[in-house]
N, C-alpha and C positions, 0 to 999 in steps of 0.2 A: 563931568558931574553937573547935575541942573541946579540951577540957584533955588530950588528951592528943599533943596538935599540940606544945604549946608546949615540953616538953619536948625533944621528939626537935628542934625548931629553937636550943633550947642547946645541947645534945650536935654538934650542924654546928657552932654558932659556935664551940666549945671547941678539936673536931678545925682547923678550919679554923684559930686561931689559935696553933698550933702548928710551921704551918709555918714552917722561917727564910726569912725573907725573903735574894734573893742578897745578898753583898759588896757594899759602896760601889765599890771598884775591882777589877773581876773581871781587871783586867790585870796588876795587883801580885801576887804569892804572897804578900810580906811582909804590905801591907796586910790580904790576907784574913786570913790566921793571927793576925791581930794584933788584928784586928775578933773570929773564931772560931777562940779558941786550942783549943779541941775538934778541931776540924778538924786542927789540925798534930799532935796527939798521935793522932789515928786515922789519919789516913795515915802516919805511922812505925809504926802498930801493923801496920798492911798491910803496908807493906817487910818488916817484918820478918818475918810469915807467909807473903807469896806473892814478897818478894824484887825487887820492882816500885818505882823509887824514888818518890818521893813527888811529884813535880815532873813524872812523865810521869802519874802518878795525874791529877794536877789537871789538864793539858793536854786530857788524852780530858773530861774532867768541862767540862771549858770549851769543847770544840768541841761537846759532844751537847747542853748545855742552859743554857750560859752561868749554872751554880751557882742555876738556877731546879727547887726541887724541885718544881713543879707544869706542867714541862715538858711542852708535847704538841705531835707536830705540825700543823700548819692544817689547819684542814676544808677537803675539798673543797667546789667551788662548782657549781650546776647555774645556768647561762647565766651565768655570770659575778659571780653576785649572792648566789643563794641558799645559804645555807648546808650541806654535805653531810655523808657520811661523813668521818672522816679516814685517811689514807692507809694507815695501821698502827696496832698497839697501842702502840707507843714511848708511855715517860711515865718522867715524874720527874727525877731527878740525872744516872740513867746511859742514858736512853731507852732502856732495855732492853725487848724485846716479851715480851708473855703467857708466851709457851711457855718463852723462853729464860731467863727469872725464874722461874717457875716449877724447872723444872731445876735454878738456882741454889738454891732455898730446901728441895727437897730433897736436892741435892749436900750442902749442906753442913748440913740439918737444923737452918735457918732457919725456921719454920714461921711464924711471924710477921715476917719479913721486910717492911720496906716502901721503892718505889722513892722516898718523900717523906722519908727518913731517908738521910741523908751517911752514916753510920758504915755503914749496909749498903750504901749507892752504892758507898765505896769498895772497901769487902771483896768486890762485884761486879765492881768491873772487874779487883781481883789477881784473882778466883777466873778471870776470864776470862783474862785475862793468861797464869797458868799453863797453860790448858789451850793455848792455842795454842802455849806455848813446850813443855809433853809432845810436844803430836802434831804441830806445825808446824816445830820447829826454832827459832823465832821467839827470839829475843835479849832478855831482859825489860829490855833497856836501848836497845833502837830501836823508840824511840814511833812513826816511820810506820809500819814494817811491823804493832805490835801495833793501829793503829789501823786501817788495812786489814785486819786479820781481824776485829779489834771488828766493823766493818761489815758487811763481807761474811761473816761466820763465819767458823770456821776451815776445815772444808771448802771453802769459795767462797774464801778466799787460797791454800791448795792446787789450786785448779783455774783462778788467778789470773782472774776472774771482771773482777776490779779492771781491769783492760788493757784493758776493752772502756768504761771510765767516767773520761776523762780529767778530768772536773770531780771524783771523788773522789778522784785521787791528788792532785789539787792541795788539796784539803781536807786529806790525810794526809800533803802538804810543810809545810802550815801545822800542823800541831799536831806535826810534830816540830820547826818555829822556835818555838812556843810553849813546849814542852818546854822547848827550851834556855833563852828567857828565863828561863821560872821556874826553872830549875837557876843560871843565874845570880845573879838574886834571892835565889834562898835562900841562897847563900853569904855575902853582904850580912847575911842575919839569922837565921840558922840558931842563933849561938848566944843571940839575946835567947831 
């Protein structure tokens, strides 16, 4: 092994042990907040910049990647077995794709932005949140609909794209029952 292997293989172990591992109960809001009180002070920092409450924040965050910031989706397979490409760039917190992260980090001159950091996840999905509510109308208090443009963009919920994909509205009735759990929940512990 050449000595200078061995560093660049601590530099991986360092990055790599930096990532937070998800919540013990990604079902709880209290629980998480409680686990990563981080978390609860930057999604109120979100609310307050993009106006997006905190409880549909974490709903979108828990249907794209169940609070896995090393989220990707599966490779495809060739005959069933082999391992392939995967489907898209989705990755991280907010499986946001290449171009659309992108976009983000210079929207908001993020340069360092990364999709394996919560504080930027979140500030990803108000920043998104907002733009659907400028050009779409969208209500940044009804998690289906902002979650149907999350998916499809905001153009593809303007051109309701979504109506032809009845397995994703039923994913964006579940993350607005999610929504509401955690808005329940949190009222439970909002003031610890």
């Amino acid at each position: 092994m050449k000595a200078y292997f061995i560093p660049i293989l601590g530099v991986l172990f360092f990055i790599t042990g930096c990532v937070t591992a998800p919540p013990r109960d990604i079902n709880n809001i209290c629980h998480i907040f409680k686990q990563y009180p981080d978390w609860y002070r930057e999604t109120r920092a979100v609310e307050q910049r993009w106006h997006i409450p905190a409880f549909i924040q974490m709903a979108i965050m828990h249907q794209e990647s169940k609070f896995d910031a090393e989220a990707k989706p599966e490779r495809q397979k060739i005959l069933w077995v082999i391992p392939w490409t995967r489907p898209s760039s989705a990755y991280g917190y907010t499986q946001a794709l290449d171009d659309t992260w992108a976009g983000y980090k210079q929207s908001r001159g993020k340069i360092l932005a990364s999709r394996t950091d919560f504080a930027d996840g979140v500030d990803f999905i108000g920043w998104y949140a907002h733009q659907a509510h400028q050009r779409a109308g969208i209500s940044l208090r009804d998690p289906e609909a902002l979650y149907l443009a999350y998916h499809e963009g905001v153009g593809g919920y303007q051109r309701k794209t979504y109506r032809r994909k009845p397995w994703l509205m039923h994913v964006a009735r579940k993350v607005r029952t999610r929504a509401h759990i955690y808005q329940a929940q949190l009222k439970t512990c909002q003031d610890k």
